[in-house]
ROFI-275239 format. One line per field, with one value per residue (C-alpha): chain; y, x, z. Coordinates in nm, 4 decimals, padded with zeros to 6 digits. Example, Ala and Ser with C-alpha at 12.3 -4.5 7.8 and 13.67 -1.06 7.14 Angstrom:
2
kette <- A,A
v <- -00.4500,-00.1060
u <- 01.2300,01.3670
w <- 00.7800,00.7140
END
This chain:
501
kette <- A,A,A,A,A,A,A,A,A,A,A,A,A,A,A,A,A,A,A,A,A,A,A,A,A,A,A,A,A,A,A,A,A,A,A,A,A,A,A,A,A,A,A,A,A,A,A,A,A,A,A,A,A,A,A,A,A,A,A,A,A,A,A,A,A,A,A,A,A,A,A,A,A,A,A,A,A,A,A,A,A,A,A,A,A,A,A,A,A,A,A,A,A,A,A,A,A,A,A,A,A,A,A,A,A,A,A,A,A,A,A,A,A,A,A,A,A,A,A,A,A,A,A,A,A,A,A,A,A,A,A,A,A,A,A,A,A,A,A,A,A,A,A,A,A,A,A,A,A,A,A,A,A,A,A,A,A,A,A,A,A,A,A,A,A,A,A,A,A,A,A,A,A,A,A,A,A,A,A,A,A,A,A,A,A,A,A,A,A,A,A,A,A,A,A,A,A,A,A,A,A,A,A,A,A,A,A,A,A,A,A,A,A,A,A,A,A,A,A,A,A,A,A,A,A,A,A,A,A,A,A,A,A,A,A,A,A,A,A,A,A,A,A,A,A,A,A,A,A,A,A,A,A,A,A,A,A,A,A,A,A,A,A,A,A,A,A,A,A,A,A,A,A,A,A,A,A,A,A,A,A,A,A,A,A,A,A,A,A,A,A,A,A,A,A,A,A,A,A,A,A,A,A,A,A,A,A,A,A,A,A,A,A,A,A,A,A,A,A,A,A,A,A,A,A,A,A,A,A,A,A,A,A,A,A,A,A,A,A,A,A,A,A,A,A,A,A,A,A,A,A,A,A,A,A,A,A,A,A,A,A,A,A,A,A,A,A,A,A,A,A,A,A,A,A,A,A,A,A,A,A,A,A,A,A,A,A,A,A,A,A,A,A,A,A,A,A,A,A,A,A,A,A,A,A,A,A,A,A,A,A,A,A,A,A,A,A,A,A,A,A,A,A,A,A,A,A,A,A,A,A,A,A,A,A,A,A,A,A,A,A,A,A,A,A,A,A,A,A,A,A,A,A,A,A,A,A,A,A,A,A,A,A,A,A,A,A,A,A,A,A,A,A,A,A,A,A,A,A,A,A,A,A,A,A,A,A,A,A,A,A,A,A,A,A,A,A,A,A,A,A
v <- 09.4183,09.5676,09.7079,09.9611,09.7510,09.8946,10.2395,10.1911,10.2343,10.4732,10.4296,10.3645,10.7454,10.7975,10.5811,10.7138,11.0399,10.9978,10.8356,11.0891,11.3792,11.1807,11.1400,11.5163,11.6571,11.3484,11.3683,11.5677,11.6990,11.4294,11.4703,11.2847,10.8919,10.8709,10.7221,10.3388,10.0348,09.8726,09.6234,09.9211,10.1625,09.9094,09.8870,10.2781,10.4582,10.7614,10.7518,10.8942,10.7252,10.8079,10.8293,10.8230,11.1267,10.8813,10.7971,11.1584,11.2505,10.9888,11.0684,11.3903,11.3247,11.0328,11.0883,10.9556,10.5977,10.5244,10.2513,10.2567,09.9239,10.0521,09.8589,09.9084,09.8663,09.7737,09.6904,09.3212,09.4195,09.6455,09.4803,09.0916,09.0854,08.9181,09.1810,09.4556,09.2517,09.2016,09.6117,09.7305,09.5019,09.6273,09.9575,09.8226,09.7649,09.4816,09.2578,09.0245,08.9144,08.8442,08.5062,08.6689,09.0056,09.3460,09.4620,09.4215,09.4858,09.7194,09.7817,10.1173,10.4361,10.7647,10.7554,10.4521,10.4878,10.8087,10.5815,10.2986,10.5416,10.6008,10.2457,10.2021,10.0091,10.1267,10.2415,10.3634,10.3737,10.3402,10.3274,09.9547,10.1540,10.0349,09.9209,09.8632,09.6252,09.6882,09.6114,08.2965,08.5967,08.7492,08.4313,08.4222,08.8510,08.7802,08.4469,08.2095,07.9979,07.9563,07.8566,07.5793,07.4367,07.4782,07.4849,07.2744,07.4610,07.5199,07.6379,07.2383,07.2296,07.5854,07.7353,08.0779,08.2738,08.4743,08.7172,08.8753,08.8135,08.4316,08.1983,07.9574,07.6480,07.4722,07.5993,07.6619,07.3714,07.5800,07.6768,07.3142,07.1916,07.0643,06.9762,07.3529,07.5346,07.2944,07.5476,07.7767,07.9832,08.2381,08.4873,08.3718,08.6892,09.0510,09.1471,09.3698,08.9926,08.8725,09.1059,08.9458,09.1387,09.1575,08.8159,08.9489,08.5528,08.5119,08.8271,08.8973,08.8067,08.5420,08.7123,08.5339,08.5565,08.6477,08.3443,08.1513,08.3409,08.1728,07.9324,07.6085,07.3559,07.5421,07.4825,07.7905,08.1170,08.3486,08.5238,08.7958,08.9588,08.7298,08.9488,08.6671,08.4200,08.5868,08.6690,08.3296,08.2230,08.4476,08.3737,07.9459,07.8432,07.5586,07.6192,07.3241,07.4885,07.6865,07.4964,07.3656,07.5641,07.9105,08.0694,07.8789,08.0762,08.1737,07.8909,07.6183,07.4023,07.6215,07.5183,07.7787,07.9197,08.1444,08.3724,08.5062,08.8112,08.9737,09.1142,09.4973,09.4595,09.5842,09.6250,09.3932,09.0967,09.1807,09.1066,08.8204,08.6742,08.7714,08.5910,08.2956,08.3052,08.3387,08.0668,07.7931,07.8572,07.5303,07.2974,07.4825,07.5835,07.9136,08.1263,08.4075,08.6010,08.8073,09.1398,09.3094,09.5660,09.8885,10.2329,10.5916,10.8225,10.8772,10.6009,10.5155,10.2128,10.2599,10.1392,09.8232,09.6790,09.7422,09.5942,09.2945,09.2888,09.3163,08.9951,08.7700,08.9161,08.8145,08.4959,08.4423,08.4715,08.7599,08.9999,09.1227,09.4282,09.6096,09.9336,10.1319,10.2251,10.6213,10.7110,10.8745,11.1337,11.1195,11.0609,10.8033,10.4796,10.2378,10.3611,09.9830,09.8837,10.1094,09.9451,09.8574,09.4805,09.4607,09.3995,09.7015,09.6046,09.8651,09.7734,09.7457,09.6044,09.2727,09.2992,09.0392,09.0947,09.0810,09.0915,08.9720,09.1707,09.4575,09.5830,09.9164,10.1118,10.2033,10.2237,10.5330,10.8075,11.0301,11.2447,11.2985,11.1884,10.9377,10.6610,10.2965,10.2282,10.0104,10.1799,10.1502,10.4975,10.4446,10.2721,10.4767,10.6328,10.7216,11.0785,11.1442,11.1086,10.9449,10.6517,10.5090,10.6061,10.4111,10.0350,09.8005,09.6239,09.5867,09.3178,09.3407,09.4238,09.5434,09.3376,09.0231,08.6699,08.4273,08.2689,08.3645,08.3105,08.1211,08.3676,08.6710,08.8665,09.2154,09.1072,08.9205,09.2019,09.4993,09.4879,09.2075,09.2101,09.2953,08.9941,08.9013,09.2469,09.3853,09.0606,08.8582,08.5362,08.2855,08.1563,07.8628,08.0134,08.2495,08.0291,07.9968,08.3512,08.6654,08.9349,09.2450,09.5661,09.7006,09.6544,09.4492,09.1381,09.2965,09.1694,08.7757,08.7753,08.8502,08.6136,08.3096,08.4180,08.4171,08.0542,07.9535,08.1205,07.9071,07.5840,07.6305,07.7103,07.4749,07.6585,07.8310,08.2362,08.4712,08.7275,08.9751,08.7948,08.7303,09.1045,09.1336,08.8597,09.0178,09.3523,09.2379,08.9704,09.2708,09.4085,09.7265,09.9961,10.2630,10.6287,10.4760,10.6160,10.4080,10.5948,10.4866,10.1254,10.0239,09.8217,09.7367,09.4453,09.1609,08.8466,08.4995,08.3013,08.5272,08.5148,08.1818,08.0697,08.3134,08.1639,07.7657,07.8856
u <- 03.5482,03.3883,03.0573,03.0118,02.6847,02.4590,02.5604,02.7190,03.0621,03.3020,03.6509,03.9135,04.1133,03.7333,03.7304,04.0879,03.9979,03.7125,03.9157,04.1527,03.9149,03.7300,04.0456,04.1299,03.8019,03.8604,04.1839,04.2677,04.5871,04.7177,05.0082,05.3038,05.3271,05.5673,05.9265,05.8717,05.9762,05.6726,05.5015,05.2847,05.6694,05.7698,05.5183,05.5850,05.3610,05.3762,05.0310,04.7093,04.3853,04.0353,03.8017,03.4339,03.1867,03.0093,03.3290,03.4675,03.1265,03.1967,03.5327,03.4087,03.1861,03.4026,03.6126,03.9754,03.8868,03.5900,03.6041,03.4757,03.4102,03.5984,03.6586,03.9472,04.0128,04.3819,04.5903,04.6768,04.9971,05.1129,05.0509,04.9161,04.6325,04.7945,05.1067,04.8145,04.6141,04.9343,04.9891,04.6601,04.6705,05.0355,04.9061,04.6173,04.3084,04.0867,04.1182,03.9320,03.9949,03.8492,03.9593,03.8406,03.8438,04.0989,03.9372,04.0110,03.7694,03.9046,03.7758,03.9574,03.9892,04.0570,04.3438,04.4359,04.2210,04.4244,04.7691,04.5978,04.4827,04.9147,04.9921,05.1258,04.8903,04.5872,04.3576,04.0174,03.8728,03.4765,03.2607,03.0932,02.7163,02.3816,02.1950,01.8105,01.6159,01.3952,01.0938,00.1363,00.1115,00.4823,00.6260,00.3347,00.4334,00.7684,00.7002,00.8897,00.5711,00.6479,01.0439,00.9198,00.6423,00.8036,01.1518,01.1915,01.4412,01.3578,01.7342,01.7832,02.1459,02.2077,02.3145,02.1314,02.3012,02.0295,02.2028,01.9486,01.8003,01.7768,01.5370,01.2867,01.3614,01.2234,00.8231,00.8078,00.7588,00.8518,01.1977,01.2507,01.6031,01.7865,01.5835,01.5126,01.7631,02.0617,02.2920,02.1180,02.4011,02.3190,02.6059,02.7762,02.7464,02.7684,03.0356,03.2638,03.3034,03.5010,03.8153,04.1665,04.4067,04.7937,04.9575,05.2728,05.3659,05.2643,05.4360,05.1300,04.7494,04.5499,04.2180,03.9096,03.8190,03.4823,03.3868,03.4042,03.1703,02.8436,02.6833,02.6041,02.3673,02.0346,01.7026,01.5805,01.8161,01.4841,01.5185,01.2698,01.2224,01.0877,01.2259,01.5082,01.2235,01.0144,01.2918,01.3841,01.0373,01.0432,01.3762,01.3505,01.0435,00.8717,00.5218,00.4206,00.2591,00.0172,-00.2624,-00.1230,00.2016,00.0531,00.2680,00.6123,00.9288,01.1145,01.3542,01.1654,01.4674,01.7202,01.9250,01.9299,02.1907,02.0732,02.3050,02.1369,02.3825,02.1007,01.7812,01.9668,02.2180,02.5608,02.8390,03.0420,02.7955,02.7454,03.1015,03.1204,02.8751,03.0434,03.3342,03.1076,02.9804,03.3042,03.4514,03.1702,03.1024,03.2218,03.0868,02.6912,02.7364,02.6728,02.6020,02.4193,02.3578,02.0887,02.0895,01.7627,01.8682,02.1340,02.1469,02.1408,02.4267,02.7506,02.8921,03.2462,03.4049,03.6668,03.3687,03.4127,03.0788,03.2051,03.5428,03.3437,03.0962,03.3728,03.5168,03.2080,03.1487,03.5490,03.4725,03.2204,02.9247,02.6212,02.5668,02.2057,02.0767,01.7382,01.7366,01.5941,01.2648,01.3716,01.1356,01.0152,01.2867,01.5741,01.9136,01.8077,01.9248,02.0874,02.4682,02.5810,02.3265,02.4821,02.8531,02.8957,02.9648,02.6297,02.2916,02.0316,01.6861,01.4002,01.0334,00.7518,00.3591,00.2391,00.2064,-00.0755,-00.4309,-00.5871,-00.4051,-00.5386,-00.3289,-00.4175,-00.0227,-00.1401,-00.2110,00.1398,00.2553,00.0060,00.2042,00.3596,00.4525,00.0838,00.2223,-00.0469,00.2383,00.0340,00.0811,00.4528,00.7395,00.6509,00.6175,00.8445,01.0924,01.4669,01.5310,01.9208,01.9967,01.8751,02.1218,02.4154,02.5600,02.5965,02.3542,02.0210,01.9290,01.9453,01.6392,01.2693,01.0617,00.7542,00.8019,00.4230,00.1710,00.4053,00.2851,00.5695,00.6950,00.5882,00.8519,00.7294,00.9221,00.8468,00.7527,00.8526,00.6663,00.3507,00.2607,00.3318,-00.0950,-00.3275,-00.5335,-00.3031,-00.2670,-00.6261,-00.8288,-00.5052,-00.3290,-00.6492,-00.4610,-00.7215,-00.7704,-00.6194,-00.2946,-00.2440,-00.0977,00.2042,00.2237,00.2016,00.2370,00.4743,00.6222,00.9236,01.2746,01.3539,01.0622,01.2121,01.5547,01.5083,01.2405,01.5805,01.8108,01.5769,01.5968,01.9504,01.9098,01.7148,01.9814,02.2713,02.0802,02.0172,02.3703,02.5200,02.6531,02.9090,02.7434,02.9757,02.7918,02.8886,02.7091,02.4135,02.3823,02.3992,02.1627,01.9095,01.8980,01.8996,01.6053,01.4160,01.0532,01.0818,00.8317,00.7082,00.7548,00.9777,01.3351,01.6193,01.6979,01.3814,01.3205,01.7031,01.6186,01.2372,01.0733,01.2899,01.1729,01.2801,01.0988,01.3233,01.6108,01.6396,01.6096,01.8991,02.0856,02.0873,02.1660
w <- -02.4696,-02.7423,-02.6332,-02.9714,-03.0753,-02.8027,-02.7237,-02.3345,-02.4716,-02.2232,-02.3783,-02.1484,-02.1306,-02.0511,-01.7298,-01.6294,-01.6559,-01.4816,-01.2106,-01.1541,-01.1792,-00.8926,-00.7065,-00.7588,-00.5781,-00.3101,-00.2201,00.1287,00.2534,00.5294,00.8095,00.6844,00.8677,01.0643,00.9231,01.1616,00.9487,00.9039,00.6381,00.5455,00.4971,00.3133,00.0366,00.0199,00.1680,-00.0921,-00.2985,-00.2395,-00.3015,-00.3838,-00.0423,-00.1598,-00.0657,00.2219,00.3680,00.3610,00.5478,00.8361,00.9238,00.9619,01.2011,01.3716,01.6791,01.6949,01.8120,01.6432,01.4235,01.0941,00.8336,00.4866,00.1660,00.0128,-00.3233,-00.4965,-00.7628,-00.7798,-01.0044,-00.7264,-00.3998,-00.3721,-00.1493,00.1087,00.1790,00.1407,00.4284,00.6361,00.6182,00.7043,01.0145,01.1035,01.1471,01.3718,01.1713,01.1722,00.8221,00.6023,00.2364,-00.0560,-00.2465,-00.5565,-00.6045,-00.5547,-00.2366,00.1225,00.3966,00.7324,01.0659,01.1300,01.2724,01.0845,01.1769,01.0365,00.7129,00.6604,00.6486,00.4587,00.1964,00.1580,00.0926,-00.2311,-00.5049,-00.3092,-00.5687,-00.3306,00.0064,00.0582,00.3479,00.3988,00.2992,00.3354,00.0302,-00.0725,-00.2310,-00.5090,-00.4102,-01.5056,-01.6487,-01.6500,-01.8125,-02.0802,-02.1504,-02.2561,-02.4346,-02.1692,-02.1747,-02.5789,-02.4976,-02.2839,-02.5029,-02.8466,-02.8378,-02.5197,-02.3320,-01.9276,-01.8136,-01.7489,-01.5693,-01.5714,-01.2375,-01.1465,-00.8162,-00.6818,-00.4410,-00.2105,00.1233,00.1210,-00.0459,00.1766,00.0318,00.3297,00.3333,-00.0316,-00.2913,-00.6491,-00.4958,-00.2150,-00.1029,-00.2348,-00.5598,-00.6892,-00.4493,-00.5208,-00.2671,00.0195,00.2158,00.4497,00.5967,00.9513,01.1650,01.2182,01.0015,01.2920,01.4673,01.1501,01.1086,01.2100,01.4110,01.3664,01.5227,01.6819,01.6684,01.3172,01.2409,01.0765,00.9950,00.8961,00.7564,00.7082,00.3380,00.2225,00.0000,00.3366,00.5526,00.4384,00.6257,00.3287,00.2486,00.4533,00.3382,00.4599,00.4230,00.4485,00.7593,00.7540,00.4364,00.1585,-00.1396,-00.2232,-00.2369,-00.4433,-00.6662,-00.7021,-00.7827,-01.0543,-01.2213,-01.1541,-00.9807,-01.1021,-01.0032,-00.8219,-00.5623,-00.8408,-01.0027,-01.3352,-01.2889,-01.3473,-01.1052,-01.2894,-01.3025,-01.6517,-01.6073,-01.4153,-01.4116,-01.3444,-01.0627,-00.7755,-00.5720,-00.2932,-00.0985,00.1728,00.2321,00.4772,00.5512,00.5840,00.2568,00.3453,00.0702,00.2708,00.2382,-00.1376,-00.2122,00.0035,-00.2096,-00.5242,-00.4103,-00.3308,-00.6930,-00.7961,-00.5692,-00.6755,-01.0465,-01.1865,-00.9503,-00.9775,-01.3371,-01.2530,-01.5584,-01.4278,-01.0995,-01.0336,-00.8217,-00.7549,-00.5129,-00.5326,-00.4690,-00.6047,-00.6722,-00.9614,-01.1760,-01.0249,-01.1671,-00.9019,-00.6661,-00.5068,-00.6556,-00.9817,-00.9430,-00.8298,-01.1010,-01.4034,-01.1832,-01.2137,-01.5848,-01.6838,-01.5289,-01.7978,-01.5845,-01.7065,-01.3865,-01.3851,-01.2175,-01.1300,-01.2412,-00.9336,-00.8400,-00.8400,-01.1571,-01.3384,-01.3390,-01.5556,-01.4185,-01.1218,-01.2021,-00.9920,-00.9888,-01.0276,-01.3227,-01.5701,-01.5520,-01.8909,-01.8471,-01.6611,-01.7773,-01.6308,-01.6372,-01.6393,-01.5024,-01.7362,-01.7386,-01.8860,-02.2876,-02.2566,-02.3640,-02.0694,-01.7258,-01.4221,-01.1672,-01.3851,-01.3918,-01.6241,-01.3563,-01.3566,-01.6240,-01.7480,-01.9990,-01.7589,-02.0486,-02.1969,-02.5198,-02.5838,-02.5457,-02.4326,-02.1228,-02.1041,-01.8898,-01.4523,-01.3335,-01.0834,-01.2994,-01.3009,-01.5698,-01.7496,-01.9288,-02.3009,-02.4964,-02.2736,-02.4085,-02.0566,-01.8356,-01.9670,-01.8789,-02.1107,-02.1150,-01.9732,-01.8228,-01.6424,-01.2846,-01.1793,-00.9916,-01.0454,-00.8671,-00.7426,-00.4342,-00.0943,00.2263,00.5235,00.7128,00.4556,00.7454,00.5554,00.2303,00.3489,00.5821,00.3128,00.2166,00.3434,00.0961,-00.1524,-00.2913,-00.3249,-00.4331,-00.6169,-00.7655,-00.8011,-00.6006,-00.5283,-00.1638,-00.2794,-00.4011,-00.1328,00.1520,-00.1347,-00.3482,-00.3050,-00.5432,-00.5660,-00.7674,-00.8507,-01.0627,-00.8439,-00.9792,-01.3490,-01.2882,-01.2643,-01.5557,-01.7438,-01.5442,-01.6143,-02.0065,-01.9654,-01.7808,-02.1244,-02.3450,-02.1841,-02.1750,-02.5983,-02.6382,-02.4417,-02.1723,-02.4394,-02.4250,-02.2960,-02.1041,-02.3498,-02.6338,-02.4180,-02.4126,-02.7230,-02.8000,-02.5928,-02.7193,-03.0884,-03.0046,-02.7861,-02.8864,-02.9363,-02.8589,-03.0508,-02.8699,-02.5653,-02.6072,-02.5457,-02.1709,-02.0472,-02.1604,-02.3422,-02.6274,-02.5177,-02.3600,-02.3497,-02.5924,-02.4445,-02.7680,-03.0192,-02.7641,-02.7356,-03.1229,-03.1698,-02.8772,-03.0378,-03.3774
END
């Protein structure tokens, strides 16, 4: 993949030294397993792997028989996934699989992470972490409004996976089921009631696999948070709910796949859902997923996240991610939006003339350079000068009106009269949309784009070309540097007429 055109290139001796100078500070001395002729002795238990930081810090602070839920991360030309499942349960761990990608799940003890990290074509162990969301007049900044009425292109046909907390397909007219929201899956259960066991009859497991896990065909996967809803209203709504569509989506008829992978995101549910993408791309046309949530810390493309991510973007789908809301200091993006076969998106204001929701207010020069006001204070930012750690791209993310969840309980309650003295939402509107900040409502402006993009080129963009399509096609903007903003605010008009040439 040649990625030498926009500056995010990390050669590969790059990303293997990285790897081993990772594995280096990681790796810990262990006691030697003992000699029994198991599945797990068999595949040669003589290699170390990399343990991440978090999971180093709770098996220090674990007892001998408490379990822990690890992701473990291989090497399909060493071990098959199945052989690798079948050891980890031999030496008593919980299981479940992945259909799709080089990673295992465990329910374990340290003592038995400690043995699994010896098996041989184990490449990493992580800790199953916590993750965070980031938290009319949008469409018409970035010229989506001018894609619909002059080149006639609306994402007709084109599949777009929002992967979040759900979408309320059932309440909420712009996103319904099964006419916007063509799939709604929400995840089955807590994820410590899924792991298989070692069948002594079997002589050995059966692990559920992640791409099975959801729950299909709901018109409501919206528990309590209302993010993936307004997400989705943003990427694919169709408006129908607003007077004269104001409040229409970048792709209006975009077909949308929600995968509600829960209210609290878990790493666990966020490759389930990969592996869901993954599982039904052909038969939802799925071109593009959207991911408006992450988390700080270190690039590792060891990480399971990434190993997923460079999945969905070999299977020719573009993976979009929110940058963070960690601004405005440099160095705090989201550590799985600068993977270089990803598409980071930074938050910006409205470049209209006049606003209603009056977005400026953050996006003031931090700097005192006299800059106009364009780049979200608390948009991440990457590292001067690193030809990695920068997003690629900026949308407007402030003050930004789209779908509100029935059962948006997190959302709707964040400022009651938010919507109305902030967002200027008329009384009318307000049973239907509510209005919200953050990289996070950045993200799926540029997933809908994407959604136009595929629909003017006939489905035929590889995500690397969409990339590149963007950042050629992007307005660029005087005194922002390229680790604040990437190329500058993204242009669907200019986008899409490059797209259908």
């Amino acid at each position: 993949m040649n990625r030498n055109r926009w500056g995010r290139v990390r050669s590969q001796p790059f990303i293997l030294a990285l790897g081993l100078l990772v594995a280096a500070a990681c790796q810990q001395d262990t006691n030697p397993v003992a000699p029994v002729e198991t599945e797990a002795s068999r595949l040669h238990p003589s290699s170390t792997a990399t343990i991440d930081p978090a999971l180093q810090d709770a098996l220090a602070g674990a007892s001998d028989t408490d379990q822990l839920e690890v992701l473990v991360t291989f090497d399909p030309g060493a071990v098959s996934s199945a052989d690798l499942a079948t050891a980890v349960a031999e030496l008593g761990a919980g299981v479940v699989a992945f259909k799709h990608l080089p990673v295992i799940a465990a329910l374990a003890t340290p003592g038995e992470t400690d043995q699994i990290r010896q098996i041989d074509g184990v490449r990493g162990i992580y800790l199953n972490e916590q993750l965070e969301y980031h938290l009319f007049e949008s469409t018409e900044s970035i010229r989506a409004d001018l894609v619909h009425e002059k080149l006639g292109f609306t994402g007709r046909g084109i599949g777009v996976a929002i992967l979040d907390s759900g979408i309320d397909g059932l309440y909420h007219p712009d996103v319904a089921y099964p006419t916007r929201t063509v799939q709604n899956v929400k995840y089955i259960a807590s994820s410590t009631d899924l792991y298989a066991d070692f069948d002594d009859e079997l002589g050995g497991v059966e692990p559920k696999l992640g791409a099975e896990l959801f729950i299909e065909n709901l018109a409501n996967s919206e528990t309590s948070v209302g993010h993936g809803t307004h997400v989705a209203g943003i990427a694919a709504g169709d408006g129908s709910a607003s007077s004269a569509g104001i409040y229409e989506g970048v792709a209006p008829e975009a077909n949308l796949v929600g995968i509600g992978a829960g209210d609290i995101l878990f790493i666990f549910w966020v490759l389930a859902g990969f592996d869901y993408v993954l599982d039904n791309q052909e038969e939802y046309n799925i071109k593009v997923v959207n991911n408006s949530w992450g988390s700080r810390g270190s690039w590792d493309p060891e990480h399971p996240i990434n190993l997923a991510t460079q999945a969905v973007h070999g299977a020719g789908i573009t993976v979009v991610f929110s940058a963070g809301n960690s601004g405005p200091g440099q160095d705090t993006l989201n550590r799985y939006s600068v993977a270089p076969w990803v598409i980071g998106v930074a938050a910006g204001c409205k470049l209209v003339d006049q606003d209603p929701t009056g977005s400026a207010v953050h996006c003031e020069d931090q700097r005192g350079l006299g800059r106009e006001p364009v780049l979200a204070d608390f948009s991440s930012r990457g590292v001067p000068g690193d030809p990695l750690l920068h997003p690629d791209i900026m949308a407007p993310g402030v003050h930004v009106v789209s779908a509100r969840a029935s059962t948006g309980t997190v959302m709707n309650t964040l400022d009651l009269n938010h919507d109305a003295r902030i967002c200027n939402i008329s009384l009318q509107h307000e049973a239907y949309y509510t209005c919200a900040s953050g990289t996070s409502m950045a993200a799926p402006h540029v997933a809908g784009v994407v959604a136009l993009m595929q629909e003017a080129a006939g489905g035929t963009l590889s995500p690397d070309k969409v990339l590149d399509i963007l950042v050629k096609s992007a307005e660029s903007i005087p005194d922002y540097e390229v680790w604040e903003i990437g190329a500058g605010e993204v242009d669907a008009y200019r986008a899409v007429r490059r797209a259908r040439r």
